[in-house]
C-alpha positions in Angstrom: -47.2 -26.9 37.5 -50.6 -27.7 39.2 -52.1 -27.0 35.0 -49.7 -29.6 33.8 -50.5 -32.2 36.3 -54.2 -31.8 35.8 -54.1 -31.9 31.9 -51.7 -35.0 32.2 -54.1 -36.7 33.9 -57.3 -35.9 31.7 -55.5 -36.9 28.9 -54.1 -40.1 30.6 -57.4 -41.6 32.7 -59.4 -42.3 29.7 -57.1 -44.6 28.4 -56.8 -46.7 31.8 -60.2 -46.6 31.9 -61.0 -47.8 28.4 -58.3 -50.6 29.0 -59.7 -52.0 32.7 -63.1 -52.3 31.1 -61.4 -54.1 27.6 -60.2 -56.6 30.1 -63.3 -57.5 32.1 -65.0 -57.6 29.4 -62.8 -59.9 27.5 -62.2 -62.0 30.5 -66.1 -62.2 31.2 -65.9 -63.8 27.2 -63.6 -66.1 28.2 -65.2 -67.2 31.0 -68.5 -68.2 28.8 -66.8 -69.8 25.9 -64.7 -72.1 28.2 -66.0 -72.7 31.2 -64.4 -75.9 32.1 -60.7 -75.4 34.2 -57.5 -77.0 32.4 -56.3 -80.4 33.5 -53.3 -80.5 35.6 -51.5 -82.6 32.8 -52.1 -79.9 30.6 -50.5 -76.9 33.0 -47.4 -79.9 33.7 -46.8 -80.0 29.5 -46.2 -76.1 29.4 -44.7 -75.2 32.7 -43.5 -71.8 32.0 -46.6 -70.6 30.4 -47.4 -69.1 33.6 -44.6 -67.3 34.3 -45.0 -66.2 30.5 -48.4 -64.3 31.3 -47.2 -63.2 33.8 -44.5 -61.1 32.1 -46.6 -60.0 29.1 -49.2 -58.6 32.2 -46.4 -56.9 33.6 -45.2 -55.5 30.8 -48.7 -54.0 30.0 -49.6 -52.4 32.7 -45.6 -50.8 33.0 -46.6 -49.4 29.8 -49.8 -47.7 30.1 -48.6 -46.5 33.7 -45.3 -44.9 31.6 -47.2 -41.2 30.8 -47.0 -40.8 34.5 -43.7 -40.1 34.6 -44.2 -37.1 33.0 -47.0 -35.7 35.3 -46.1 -32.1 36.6 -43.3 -31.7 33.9 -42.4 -28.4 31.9 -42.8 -28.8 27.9 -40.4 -29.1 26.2 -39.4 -26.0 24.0 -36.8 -26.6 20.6 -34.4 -24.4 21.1 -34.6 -21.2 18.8 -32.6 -21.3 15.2 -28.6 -19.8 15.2 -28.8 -17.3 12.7 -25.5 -16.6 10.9 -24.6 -12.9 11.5 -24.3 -10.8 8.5 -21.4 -8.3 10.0 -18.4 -10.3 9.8 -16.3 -7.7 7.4 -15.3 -9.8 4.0 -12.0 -11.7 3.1 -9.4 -8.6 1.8 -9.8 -8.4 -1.8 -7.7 -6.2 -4.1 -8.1 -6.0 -8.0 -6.0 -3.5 -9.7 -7.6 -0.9 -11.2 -7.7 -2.7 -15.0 -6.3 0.8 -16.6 -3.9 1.4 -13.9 -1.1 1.3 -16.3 -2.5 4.1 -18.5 -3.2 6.6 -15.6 -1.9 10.2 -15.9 0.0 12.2 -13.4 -2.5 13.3 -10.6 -4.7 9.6 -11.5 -2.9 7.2 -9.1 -3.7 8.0 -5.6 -3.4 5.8 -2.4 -6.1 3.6 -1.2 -5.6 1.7 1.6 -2.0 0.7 3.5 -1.6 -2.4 5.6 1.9 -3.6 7.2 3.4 -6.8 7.2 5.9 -8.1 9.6 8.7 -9.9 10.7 10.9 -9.3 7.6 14.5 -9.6 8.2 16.4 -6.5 7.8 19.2 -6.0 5.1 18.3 -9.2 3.5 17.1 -9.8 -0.1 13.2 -9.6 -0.7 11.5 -10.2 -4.3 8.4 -9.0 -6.1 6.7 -11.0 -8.8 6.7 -9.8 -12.3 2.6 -9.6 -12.3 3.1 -8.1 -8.7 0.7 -10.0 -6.6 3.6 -12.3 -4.7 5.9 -11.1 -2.1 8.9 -13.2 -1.5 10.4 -12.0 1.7 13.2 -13.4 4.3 10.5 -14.6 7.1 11.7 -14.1 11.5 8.0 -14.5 12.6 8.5 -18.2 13.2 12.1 -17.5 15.4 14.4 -19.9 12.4 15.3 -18.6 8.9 12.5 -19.0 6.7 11.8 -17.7 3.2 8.2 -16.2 3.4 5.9 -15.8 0.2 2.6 -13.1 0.8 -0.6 -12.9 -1.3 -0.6 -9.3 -1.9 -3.9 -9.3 -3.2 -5.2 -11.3 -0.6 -3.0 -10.2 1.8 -2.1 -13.4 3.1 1.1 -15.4 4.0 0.6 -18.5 1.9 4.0 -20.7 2.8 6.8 -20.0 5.0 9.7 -22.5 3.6 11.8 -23.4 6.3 15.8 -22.8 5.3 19.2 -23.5 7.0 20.1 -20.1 6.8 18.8 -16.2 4.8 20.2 -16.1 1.3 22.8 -14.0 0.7 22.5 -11.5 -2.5 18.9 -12.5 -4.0 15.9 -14.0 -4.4 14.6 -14.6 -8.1 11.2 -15.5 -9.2 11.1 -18.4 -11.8 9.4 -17.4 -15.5 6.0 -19.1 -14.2 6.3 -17.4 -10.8 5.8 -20.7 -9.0 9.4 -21.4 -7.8 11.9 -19.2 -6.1 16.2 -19.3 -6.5 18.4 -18.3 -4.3 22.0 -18.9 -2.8 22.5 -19.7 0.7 26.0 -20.1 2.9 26.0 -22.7 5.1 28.9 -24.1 6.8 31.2 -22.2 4.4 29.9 -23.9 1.3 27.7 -21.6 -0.7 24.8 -23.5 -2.5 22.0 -23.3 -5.2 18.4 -23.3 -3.4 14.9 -24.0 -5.3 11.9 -23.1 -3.5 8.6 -24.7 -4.8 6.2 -22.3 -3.4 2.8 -24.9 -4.0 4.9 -28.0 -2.5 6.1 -25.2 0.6 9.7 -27.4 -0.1 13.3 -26.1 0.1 15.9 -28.1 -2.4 19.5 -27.9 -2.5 21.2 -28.3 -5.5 24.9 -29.7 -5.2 28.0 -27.7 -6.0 28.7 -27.7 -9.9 31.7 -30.2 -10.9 35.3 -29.3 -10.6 34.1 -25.8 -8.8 31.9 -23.8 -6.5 28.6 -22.1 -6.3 29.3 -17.8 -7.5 28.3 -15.2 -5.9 26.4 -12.0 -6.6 23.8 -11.0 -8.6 21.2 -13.9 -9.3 18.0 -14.0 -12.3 16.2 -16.6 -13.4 16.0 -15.7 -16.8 14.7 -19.0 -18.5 12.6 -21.9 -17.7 15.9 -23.9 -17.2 18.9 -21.9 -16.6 19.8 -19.2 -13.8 22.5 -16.5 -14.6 24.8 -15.1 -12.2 26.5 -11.9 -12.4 29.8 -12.0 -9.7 31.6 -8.8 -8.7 35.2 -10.7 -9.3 34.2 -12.8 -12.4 33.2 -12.9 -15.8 28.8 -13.7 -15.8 27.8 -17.6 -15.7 24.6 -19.1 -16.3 23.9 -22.5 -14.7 21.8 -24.9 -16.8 19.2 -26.5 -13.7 18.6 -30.0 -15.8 22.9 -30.8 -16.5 23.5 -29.0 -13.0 26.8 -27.6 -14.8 28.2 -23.4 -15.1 29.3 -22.2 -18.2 30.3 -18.6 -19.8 27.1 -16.4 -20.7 28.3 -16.9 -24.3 27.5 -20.3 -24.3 23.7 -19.7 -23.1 21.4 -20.2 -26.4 19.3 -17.7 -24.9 21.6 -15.0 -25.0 23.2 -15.4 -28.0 19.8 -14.7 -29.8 19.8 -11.3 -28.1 20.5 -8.3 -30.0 23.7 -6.0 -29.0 21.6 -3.1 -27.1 20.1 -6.2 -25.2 23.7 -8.4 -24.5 24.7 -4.6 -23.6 22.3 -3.7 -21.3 22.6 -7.4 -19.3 26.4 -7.5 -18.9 27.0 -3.5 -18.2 23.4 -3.2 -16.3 21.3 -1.8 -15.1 19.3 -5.1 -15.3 16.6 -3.7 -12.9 14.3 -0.5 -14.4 12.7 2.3 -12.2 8.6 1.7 -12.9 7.2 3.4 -15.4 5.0 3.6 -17.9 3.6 6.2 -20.9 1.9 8.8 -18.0 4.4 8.3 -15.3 7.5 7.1 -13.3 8.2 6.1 -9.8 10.5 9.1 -8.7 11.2 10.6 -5.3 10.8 14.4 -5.3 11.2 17.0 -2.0 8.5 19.0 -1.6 8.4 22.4 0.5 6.4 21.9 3.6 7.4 25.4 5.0 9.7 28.5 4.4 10.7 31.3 6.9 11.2 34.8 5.5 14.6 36.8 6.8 14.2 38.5 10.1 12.9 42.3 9.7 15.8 43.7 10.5 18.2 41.4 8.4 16.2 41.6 5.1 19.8 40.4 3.2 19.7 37.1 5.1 18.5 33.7 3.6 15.0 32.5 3.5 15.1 29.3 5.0 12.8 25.8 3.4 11.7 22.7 5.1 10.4 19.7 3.6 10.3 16.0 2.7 11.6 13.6 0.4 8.7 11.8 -0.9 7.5 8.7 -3.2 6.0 10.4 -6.2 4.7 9.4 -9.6 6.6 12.0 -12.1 6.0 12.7 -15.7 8.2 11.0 -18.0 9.0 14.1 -20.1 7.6 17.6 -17.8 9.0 18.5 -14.2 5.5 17.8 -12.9 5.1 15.2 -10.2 2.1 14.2 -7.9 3.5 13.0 -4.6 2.3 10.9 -1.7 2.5 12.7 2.1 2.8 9.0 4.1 5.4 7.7 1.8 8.3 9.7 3.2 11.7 8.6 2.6 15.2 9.0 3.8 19.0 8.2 2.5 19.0 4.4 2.5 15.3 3.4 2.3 13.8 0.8 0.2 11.1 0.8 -2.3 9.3 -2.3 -4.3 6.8 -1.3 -7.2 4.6 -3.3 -9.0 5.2 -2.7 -12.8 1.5 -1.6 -13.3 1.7 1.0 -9.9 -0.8 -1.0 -8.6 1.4 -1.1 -5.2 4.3 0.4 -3.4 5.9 -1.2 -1.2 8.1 0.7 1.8 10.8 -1.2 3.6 12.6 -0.3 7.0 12.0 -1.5 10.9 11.5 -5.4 10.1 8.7 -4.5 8.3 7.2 -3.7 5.1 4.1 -0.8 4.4 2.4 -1.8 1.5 0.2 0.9 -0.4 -2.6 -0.3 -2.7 -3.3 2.1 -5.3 -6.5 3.1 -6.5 -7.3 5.0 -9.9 -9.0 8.6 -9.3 -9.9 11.9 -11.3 -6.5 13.7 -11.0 -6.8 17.1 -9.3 -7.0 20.6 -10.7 -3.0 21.1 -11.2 -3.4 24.6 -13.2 -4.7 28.0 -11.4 -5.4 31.2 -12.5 -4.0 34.2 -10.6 -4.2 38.1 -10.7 -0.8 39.5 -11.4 0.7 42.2 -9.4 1.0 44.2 -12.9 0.4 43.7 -16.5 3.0 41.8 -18.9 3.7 44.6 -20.7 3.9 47.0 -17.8 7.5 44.8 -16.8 10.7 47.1 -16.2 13.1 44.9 -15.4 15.2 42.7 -18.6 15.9 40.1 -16.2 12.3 39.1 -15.1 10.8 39.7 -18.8 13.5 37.1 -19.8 12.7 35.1 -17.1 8.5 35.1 -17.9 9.6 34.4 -21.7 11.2 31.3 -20.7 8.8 30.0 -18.2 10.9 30.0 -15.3 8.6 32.3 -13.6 7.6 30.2 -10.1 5.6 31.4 -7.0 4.8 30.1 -3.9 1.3 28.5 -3.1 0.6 28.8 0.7 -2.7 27.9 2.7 -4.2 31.4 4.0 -3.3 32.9 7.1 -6.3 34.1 9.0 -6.4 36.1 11.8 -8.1 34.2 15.3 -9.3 37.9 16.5 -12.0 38.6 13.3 -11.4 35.8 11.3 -10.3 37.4 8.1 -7.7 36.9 6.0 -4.3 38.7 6.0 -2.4 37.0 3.8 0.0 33.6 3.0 0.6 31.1 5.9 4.3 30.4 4.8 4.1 27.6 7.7 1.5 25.3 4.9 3.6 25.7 1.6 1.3 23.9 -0.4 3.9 23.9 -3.3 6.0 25.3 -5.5 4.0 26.8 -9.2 6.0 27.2 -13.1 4.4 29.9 -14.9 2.9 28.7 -18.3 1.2 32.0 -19.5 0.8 35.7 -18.6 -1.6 37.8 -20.8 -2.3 41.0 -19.4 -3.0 41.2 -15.4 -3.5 37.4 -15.7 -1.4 34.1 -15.5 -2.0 30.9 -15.5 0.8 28.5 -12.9 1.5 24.8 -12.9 2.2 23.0 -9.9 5.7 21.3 -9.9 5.4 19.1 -6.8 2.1 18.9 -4.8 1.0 15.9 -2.7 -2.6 17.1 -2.1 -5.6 19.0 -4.0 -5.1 22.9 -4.7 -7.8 25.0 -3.2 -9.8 28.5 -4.1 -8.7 29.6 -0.7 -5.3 28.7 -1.2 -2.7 32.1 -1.7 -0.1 32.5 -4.5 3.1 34.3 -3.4 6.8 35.3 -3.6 7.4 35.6 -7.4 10.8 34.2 -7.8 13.0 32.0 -10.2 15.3 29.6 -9.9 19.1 28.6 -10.9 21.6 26.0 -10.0 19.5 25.5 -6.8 19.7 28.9 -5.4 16.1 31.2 -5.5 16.3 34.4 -6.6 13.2 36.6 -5.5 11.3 39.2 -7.4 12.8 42.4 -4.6 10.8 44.7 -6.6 8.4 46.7 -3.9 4.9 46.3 -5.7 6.5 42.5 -6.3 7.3 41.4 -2.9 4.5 42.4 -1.2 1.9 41.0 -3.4 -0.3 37.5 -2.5 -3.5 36.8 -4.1 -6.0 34.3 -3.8 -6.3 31.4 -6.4 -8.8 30.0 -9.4 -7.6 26.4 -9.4 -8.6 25.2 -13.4 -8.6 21.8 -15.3 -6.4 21.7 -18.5 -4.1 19.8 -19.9 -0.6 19.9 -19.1 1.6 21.8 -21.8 3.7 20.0 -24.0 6.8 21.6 -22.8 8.2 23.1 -19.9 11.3 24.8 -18.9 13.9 22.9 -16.6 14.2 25.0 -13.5 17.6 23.2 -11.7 15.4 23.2 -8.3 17.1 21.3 -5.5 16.5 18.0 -4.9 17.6 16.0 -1.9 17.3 12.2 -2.8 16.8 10.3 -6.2 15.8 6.7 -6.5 18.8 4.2 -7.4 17.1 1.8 -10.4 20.1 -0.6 -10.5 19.1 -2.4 -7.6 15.9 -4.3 -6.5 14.6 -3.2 -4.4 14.8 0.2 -5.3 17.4 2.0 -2.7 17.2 5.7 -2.2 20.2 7.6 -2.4 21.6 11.3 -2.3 20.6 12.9 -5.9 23.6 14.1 -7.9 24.1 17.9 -8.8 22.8 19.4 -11.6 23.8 22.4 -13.2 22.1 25.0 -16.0 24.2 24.4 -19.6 25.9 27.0 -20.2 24.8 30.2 -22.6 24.7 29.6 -26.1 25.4 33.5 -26.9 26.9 36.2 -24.7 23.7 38.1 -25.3 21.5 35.4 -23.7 24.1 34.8 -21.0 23.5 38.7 -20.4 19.8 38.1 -20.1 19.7 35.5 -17.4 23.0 37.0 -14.9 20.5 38.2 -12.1 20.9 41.8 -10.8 22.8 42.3 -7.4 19.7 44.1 -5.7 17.1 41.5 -6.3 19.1 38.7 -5.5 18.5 36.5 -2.6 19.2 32.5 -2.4 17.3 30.2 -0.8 19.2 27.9 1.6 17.6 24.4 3.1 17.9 23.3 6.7 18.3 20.0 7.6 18.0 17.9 10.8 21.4 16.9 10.2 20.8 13.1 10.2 20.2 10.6 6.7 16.4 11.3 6.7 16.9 14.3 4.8 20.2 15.7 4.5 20.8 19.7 3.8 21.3 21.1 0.9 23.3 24.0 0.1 23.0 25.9 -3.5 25.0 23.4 -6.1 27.3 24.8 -8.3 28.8 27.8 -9.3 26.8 31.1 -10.6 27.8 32.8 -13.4 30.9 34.8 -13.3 29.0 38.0 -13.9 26.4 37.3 -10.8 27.3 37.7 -7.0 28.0 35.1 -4.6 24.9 33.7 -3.3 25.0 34.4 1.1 26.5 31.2 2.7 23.6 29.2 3.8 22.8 28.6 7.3 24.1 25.8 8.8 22.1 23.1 10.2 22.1 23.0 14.1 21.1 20.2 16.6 17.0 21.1 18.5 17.4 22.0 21.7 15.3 21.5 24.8 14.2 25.1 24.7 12.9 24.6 21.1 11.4 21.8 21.7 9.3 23.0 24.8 8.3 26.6 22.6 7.0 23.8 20.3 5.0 22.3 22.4 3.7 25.6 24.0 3.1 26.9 20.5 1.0 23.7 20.0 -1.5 24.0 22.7 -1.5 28.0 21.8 -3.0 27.5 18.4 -5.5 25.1 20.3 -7.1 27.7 22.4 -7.1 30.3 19.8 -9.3 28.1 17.3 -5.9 27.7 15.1 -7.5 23.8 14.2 -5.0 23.9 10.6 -2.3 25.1 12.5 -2.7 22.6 15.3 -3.1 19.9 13.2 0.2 21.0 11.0 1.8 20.0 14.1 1.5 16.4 13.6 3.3 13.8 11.0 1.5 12.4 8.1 1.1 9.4 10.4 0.5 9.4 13.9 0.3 6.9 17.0 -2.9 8.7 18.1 -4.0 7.8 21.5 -5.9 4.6 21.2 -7.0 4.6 18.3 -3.1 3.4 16.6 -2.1 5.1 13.9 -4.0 7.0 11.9 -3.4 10.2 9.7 -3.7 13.8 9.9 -6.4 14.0 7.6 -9.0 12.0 10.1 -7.2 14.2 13.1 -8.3 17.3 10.6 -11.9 15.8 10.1 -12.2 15.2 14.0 -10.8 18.7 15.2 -12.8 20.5 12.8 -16.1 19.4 13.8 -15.1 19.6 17.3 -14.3 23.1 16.7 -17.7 23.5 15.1 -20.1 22.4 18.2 -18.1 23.4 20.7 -17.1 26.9 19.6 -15.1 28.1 23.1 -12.1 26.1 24.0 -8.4 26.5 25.5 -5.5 24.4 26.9 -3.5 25.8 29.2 0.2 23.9 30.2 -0.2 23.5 34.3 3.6 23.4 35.9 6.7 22.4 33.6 7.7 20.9 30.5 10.1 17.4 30.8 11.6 17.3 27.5 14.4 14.9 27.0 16.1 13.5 23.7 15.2 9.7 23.3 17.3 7.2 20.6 17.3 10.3 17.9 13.2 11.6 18.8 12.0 13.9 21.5 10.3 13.3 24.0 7.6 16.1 26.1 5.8 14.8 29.6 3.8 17.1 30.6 0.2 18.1 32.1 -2.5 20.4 30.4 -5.6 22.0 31.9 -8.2 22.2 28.9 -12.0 24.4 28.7 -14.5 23.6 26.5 -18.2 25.7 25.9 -20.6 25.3 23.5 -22.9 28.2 21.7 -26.0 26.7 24.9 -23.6 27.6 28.0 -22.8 24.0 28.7 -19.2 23.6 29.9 -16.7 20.9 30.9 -12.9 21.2 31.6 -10.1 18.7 33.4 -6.7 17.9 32.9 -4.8 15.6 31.0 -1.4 14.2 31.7 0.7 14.1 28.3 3.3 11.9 26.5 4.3 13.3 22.6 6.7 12.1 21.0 8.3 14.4 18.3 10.7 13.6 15.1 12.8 16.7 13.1 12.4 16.3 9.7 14.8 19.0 7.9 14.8 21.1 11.3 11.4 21.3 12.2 9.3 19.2 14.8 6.4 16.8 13.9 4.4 14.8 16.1 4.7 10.8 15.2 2.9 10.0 18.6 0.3 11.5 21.4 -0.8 9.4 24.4 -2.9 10.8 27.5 -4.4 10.1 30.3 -7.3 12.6 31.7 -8.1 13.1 35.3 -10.4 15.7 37.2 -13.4 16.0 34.8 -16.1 18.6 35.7 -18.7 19.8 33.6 -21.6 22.7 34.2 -24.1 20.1 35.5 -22.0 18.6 38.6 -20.2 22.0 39.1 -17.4 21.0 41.3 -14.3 18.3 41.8 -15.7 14.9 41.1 -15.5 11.9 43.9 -13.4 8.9 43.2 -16.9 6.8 43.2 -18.3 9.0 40.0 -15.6 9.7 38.2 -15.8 7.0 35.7 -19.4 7.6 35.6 -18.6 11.0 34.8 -16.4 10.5 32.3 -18.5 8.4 30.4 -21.2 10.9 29.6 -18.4 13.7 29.4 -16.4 11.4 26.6 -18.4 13.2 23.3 -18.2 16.7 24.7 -13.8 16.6 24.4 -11.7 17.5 21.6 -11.0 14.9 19.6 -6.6 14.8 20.8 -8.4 13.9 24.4 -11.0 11.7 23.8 -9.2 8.3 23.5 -7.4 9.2 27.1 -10.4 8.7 29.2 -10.6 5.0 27.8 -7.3 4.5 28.8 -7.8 6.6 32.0 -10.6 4.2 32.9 -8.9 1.4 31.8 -5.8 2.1 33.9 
């Protein structure tokens, strides 16, 4: 401060110097040049010219003493630049892959999934013809409002306010800037236009002489809407006259050939997706199979799996699937013509999956053959390799925790279900039928069976049924043909509706024999044959299936199936302690085979079982002791159709150094049945009682958090996410 002052004042004094000596010296010069005073009569003629100087004087010296003002003061500093920071993620931007529409099967694989909310349930919903718009019936703002998203962008654009949610559809206009729809209100049903750009609901008024139909609704041309009612002949409506009139009057359709007329007045009028590689389908894949008990080898082997959105083949039964999408009886699907996106409706909400393009998977492998082609006894199975309906089973391996080796198939991770395309000598090449992830060297082929009317016959011969071998994924191109193998199949997609409905898939059956000798080929013998049966949970998500149809006269009835049966709270509870048991034996695939395809993980949402994979696995790899152990009992309780586990777990971790930690965590899973067995859709925790090898002993309430913090890296990665929430609450 003192500096300041001192430097204000050498930089100040010379100036009031210089400017006292300016005046004497200029006064002194007046002085000499006019020496004589002024007459009173001239200081009477200017009377204010005093108080003038005066003022100018005053002035002066008010401004040369104004720099003091400052004396002792801080300098002033500009304030630094704001810098714009460069972290701020990017506007959402999606482009469909430009040769989406050409992909093969294996090519379109998901990308990224994001949710949109507050859709009305059970009420219409539209996709535009270039799929990029999303005209949905809107609840977010509390009053019925027709909502229109930006896929691409993935942005609501407009919400147009409505006196009620339209009733059978909404349909895009030809330029995809206007929506139509019918709305009852009052008990007068009306036409509605939507102008998207102008956000502005109008209502058209009631034709002359008659009201507004019902049911299905298109806008087929620039200027007329058709209307297909349930208790009428079709109408169009022309939207300049404001009049209805027969279908036969429309110019537009009378230009139409007859397979075109036919296919609008009989339906369907909406298509399943497809294009020259693929079709939208919905196929069940095999998650898991249990073998007959030991002592009851006769007994059924027993599947569980999924129904699944899948993109099929158009002409071979070869489908690559998509684990997240699962569906049940009911749900509802939107596709974008070009598979660009799929769209899953249910819960008020709506998952939309943006596709990307990729390098389709190895879907060939190459397997050693229990025996040589030629070295074949049986009729029946040489018959059954000639017509390709050779299949096997493709499991992950099993390894054993105690030496780490492998011992053979893990029929818990069914990978899929392989066709046979070629055997020559002790080897054969398979095709996978369903698979929803990439094949693997380590993967195991096994069970060499066939299949007929549903029911799965196995291959009982002894050097047969014992066999498993390892796998040579390859890369070829599919064959041209391949044999239908009447494999069950739980739920088919319903085209004649948008959206897309999934329903119960109708039976299919084998055509019968041409010849009696071929008919004697393919009737199975009665010692190799054992049917598959399918459990279920019992509820719509995925129903059971029994074997359709009948078998050939000449082949014995297949064993009744098993029926399904309701989880108890004893299963439920070995579940759990099964769970934490693969934990502590280093059982990470197993573990995480536990969970759904999507879980409410801790807090970190939802995320999917491929991260919780990642994370376990190179948890498992750094710290390479480790066990959970359940601490009192198990409080399971069925909760609005899921289960429900509270519980607490004590849990050990060491590395390869010595360094140790343990605590407890206090549990909350929640657990859906899909087809009879339990997956985990949600895990929260809260952990409690951390010590690790450097405090050595129970931690104080004032360190704990402390604790935890430098303890949070060193858990598994199912525990991490509870201390936050342990410190938080």
């Amino acid at each position: 401060m003192w500096l300041v002052l001192a430097v204000s004042l050498a930089a100040i004094l010379p100036a009031v110097l210089c400017g006292f000596v300016g005046g004497l010296l200029g006064s002194q010069f007046r002085m000499a040049k006019s020496p004589e005073e002024p007459s009173s009569d001239d200081l009477k003629a200017i009377p204010w010219m005093r108080w003038a100087t005066l003022s100018v004087m005053s002035a002066s010296l008010l401004g040369l003493l104004a720099p003091l003002v400052f004396l002792g003061r801080s300098p002033k500093v500009d304030p630094p630049a704001i810098t714009v920071s460069h972290n701020v993620p990017p506007p959402f931007l999606y482009s469909p892959p430009p040769d989406i529409k050409s992909a093969k099967i294996g090519e379109i694989q998901q990308d990224i999934t994001k949710v949109i909310e507050g859709i009305q349930a059970d009420a219409p919903l539209s996709l535009s013809a270039d799929g990029r718009l999303l005209a949905y019936c809107d609840t977010s703002s509390g009053s019925p409002a027709i909502g229109v998203y930006d896929l691409n962008h993935f942005q609501k654009i407009t919400s147009i306010q409505v006196p009620a949610f339209p009733q059978e559809s909404l349909s895009w206009s030809p330029d995809q800037k206007s929506l139509a729809c019918t709305i009852l209100n009052n008990s007068s049903r009306l036409i509605w236009i939507l102008r998207i750009a102008e956000a502005r609901a109008i209502s058209l008024p009631r034709p002359p002489g008659r009201d507004t139909p019902g049911g299905e609704l298109f806008w087929w041309q620039e200027h007329e809407l058709v209307f297909f009612p349930t208790d009428e002949a079709p109408l169009v409506f022309d939207l300049e006259k404001l009049l209805l009139k027969p279908i036969d009057e429309s110019p537009f359709f009378t230009k139409l050939d007859a397979s075109a007329k036919r296919q609008w007045l009989e339906g369907p009028r909406t298509s399943q997706p497809s294009q020259k590689g693929w079709k939208l389908d919905v196929r069940t894949v095999i998650r898991s199979v249990t073998p007959p008990p030991r002592l009851k080898p006769e007994t059924d082997w027993e599947l569980f799996g999924d129904s699944i959105c899948a993109m099929s083949h158009p002409d071979l039964p070869v489908s690559f699937g998509f684990d997240s999408l699962v569906v049940n009886d009911g749900s509802k699907l939107l596709c974008a013509a070009d598979g660009s996106k799929l769209i899953r409706l249910g819960n008020g909400q709506a998952e939309v999956t943006f596709m990307k393009k990729a390098a389709a998977p190895a879907l060939h492998f190459e397997v050693s053959m229990p025996q040589a082609y030629d070295a074949i006894k049986e009729a029946e199975w040489k018959q059954h390799v000639s017509d390709g309906e050779l299949c096997v089973l493709v499991c992950a391996p099993l390894i054993n925790p105690l030496n780490h080796q492998l011992v053979g198939p893990d029929y818990q991770q069914v990978r899929g279900i392989a066709q046979l395309v070629e055997w020559k000598g002790r080897n054969a090449i398979f095709v996978m039928q369903t698979y929803s992830r990439p094949i693997q060297s380590t993967d195991i082929a096994t069970t060499l069976h066939s299949w007929a009317d549903g029911h799965k016959t196995i291959w009982k011969e002894t050097a047969i049924s014992d066999w498993w071998k390892s796998i040579q994924p390859l890369a070829r191109a599919l064959p041209e043909k391949l044999a239908d193998l009447y494999m069950p199949t739980l739920l088919a997609l319903n085209a004649n509706a948008s959206p897309l409905v999934v329903v119960k898939a109708p039976e299919r059956h084998r055509p019968a024999p041409k010849t009696q000798a071929s008919a004697a080929a393919l009737i199975p013998s009665p010692l190799s044959q054992s049917p598959f049966s399918i459990l279920g949970s019992g509820g719509a998500a995925n129903s059971a299936l029994s074997p359709q149809g009948t078998p050939s006269v000449s082949a014995p009835s297949p064993a009744t199936p098993v029926s399904p049966h309701p989880l108890t709270e004893v299963e439920v509870k070995e579940f759990i302690s099964a769970h934490h048991t693969k934990a502590s034996q280093g059982d990470v695939a197993g573990m995480v085979a536990d969970y759904d395809q999507i879980v409410d993980f801790l807090d970190k949402g939802k995320i999917s079982k491929d991260v919780i994979l990642a994370e376990e696995t190179a948890h498992r790899q750094k710290w390479i002791k480790g066990s959970e152990k359940i601490l009192g009992q198990v409080l399971a309780f069925s909760d609005a159709g899921l289960w429900r586990a509270i519980y607490t777990i004590e849990f050990y971790n060491e590395n390869a150094a010595g360094d140790w930690h343990r605590g407890q965590a206090d549990l909350t899973v929640t657990m859906a049945s899909n087809i009879g067995r339990l997956m985990i859709i949600s895990q929260k925790a809260k952990v409690h009682d951390m010590v690790d090898s450097k405090t050595m002993g129970k931690p104080s309430a004032a360190n704990t958090t402390g604790q935890s913090n430098r303890q949070r890296h060193h858990l598994a990665p199912h525990l991490q996410g509870a201390v936050r929430e342990w410190q938080g609450g």
